[in-house]
C-alpha positions in Angstrom: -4.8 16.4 5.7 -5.6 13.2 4.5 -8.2 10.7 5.7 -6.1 6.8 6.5 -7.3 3.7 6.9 -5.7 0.6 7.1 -7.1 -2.8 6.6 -5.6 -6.5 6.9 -6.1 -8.9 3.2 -6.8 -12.6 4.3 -7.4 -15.5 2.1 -10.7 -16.0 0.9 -11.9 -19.3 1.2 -13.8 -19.5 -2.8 -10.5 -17.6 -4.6 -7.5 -19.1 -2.1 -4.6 -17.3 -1.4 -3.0 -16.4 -4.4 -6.2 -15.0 -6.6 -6.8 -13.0 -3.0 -4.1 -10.8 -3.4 -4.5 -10.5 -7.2 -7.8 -9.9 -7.2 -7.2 -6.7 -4.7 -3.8 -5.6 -6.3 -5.9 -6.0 -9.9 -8.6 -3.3 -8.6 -6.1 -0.8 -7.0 -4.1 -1.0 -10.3 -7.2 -0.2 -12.8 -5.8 1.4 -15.5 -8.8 3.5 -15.5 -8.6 4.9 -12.5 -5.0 5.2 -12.7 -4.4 7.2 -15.7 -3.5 4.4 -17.4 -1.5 3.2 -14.9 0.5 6.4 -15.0 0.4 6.5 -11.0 1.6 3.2 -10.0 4.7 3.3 -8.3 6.7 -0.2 -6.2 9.1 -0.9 -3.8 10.7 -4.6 -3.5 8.5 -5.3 -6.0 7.5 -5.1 -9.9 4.3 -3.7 -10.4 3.3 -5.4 -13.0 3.9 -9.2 -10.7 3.0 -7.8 -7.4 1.0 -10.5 -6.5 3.4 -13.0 -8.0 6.1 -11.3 -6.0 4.0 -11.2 -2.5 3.2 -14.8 -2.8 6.2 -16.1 -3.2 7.7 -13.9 -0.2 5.1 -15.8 1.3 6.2 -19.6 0.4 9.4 -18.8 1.5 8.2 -17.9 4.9 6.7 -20.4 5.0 9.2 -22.8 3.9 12.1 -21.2 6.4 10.1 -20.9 9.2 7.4 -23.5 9.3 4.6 -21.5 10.3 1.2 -21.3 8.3 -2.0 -19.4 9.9 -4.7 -21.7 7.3 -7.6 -19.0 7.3 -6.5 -16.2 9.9 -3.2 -15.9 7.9 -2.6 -12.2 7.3 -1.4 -11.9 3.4 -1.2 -8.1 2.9 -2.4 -4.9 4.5 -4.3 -2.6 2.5 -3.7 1.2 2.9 -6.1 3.5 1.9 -5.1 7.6 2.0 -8.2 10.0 0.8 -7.2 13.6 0.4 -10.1 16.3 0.3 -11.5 17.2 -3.3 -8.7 20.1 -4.6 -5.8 19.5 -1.5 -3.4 18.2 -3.9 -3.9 18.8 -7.5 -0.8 16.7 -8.8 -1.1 13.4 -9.1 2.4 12.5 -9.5 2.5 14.3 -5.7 0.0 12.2 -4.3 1.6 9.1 -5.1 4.9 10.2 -3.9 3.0 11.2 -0.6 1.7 7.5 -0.6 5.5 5.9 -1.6 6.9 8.3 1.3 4.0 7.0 4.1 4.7 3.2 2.9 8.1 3.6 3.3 8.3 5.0 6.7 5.4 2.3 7.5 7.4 -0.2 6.8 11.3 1.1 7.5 11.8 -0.1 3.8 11.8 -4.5 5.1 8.8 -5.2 3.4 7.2 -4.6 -0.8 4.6 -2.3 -1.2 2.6 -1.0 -4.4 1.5 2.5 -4.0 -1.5 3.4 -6.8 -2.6 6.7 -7.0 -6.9 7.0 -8.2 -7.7 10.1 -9.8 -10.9 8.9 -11.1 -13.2 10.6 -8.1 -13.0 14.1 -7.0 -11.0 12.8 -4.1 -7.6 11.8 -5.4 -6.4 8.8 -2.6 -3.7 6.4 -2.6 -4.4 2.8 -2.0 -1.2 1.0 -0.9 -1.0 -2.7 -0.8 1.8 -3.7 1.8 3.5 -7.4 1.5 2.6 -9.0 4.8 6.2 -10.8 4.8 9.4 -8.5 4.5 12.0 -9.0 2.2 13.9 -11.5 4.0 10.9 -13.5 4.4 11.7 -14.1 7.9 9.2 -11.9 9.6 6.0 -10.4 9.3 4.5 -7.2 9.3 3.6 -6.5 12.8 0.0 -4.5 12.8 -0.2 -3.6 16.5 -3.2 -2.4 18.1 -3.0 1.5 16.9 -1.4 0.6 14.0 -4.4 3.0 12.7 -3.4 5.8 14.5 0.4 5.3 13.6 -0.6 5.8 9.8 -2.7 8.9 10.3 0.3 10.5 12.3 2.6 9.5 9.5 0.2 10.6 6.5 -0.4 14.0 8.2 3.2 14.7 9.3 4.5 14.2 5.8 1.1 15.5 4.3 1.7 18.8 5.8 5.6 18.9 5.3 5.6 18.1 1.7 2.1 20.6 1.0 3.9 23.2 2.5 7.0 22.5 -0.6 4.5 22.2 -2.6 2.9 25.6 -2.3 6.5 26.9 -2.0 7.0 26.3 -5.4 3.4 27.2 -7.1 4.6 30.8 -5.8 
């Protein structure tokens, strides 16, 4: 089963806001450890304007509900899913495994970009999830075992979809 970990993205005070979320979506899309980007996959969002995409979700809040955090302002939660060297050996699988955790995360109301890195011997997923949804009228609520809610999720559907996928290497 896969190792989780999930982390909160807040502004940092030299970049600002916007060139926060960039900056991290830029280094989980790296083309080289991405195939070439060959194992990017998005929901609510294009890949290519992620950042663009997240930020304005996030004026929007803003705008309709009047609320700003300044420095404690969440922007984005970063998902990180590590499988052991050989679990998977599809990469296209391990970013589906990533779109499906993501997706059940997040009940489909908010953007995420799922990027699959294939250049260590443990293939992981980092998945960079839009701290407003798609309404922009909430936020992502990252209760207290949030942490242990995405390792249940990533092994459930870990060990559902290995099982398939053995099934069919047969």
């Amino acid at each position: 089963m896969a190792a989780t970990r999930i982390m909160t993205v807040h502004p940092n005070r030299e970049l600002g806001a916007a060139q926060t979320v960039k900056a991290v979506i830029d280094y989980v899309k790296n083309p080289a450890k991405t195939n070439g980007g060959l194992f990017i996959s998005a929901f609510g969002c294009d890949p290519d304007i992620a950042a663009e995409d997240f930020m304005f979700s996030r004026d929007e809040y803003i705008f309709s509900t009047g609320r700003e955090q300044g420095d404690n302002e969440i922007l984005a939660y970063h998902v990180r899913q590590s499988f052991v060297p050989g679990e998977i050996t599809d990469a296209d699988a391990v970013n589906k495994l990533g779109y499906q955790l993501a997706m059940e995360l997040t009940g489909g109301n908010n953007s995420f970009i799922v990027c699959t890195h294939t250049d260590k011997p443990h293939w992981h997923n980092h998945i960079i999830i839009c701290a407003v949804n798609l309404d922009c009228d909430r936020k992502f609520r990252n209760g207290f075992m949030s942490f242990k809610r995405v390792q249940e999720i990533s092994d459930r559907i870990s060990a559902e979809n290995i099982c398939t996928l053995l099934r069919t290497r047969s």
